[in-house]
C-alpha positions in Angstrom: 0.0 0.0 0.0 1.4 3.3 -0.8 0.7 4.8 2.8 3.9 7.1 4.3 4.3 7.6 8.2 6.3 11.3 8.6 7.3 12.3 11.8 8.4 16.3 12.5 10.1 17.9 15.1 9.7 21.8 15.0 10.8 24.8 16.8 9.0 28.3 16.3 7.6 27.4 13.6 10.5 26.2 11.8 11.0 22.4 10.8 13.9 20.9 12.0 14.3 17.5 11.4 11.9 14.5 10.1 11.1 11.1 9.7 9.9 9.7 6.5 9.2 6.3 6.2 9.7 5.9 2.3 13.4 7.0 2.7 13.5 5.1 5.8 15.8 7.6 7.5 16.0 10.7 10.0 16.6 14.3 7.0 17.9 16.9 8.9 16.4 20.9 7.7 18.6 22.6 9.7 22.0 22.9 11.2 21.2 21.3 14.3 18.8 19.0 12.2 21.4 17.3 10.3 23.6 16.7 13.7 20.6 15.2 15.0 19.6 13.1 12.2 23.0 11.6 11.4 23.2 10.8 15.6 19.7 9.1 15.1 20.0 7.0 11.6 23.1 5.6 13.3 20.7 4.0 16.3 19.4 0.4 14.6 16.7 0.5 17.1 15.4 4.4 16.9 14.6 3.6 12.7 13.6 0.2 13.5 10.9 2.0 16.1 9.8 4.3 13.9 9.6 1.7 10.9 7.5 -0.1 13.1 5.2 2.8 14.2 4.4 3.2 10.4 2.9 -0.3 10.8 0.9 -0.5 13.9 -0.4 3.7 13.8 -0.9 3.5 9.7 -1.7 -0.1 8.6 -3.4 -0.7 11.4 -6.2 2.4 10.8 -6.3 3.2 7.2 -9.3 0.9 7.1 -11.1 2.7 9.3 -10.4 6.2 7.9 -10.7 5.3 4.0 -12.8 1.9 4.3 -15.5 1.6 2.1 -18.7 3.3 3.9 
């Protein structure tokens, strides 16, 4: 299924890093982003967590948001 988990950190207003579950990896926006995405996509289990979370949060209730009525 073509469904995408994104997960955003932002301060004032201003994205600074992100999840995206089709790359698979933390993308850093800003200085600090990057720093904190390259510390992140170098922890196995913090992308395995958040590959999972696109599995049991998105899988789990597209049915019930887009089922047929």
């Amino acid at each position: 299924k073509d469904i995408q988990y994104v997960f955003s950190n932002y301060y004032n207003k201003l994205e600074i890093i992100r999840f995206d579950s089709n790359l698979g990896k933390y993308v850093g926006y800003t200085e600090f982003g990057v720093k904190q995405a390259n510390y992140w996509n170098n922890i196995p289990s913090e992308i395995a967590r958040r590959r999972a979370q696109r599995e049991t949060y998105c899988l789990h209730n597209v049915d019930i948001w887009y089922g047929n009525p």
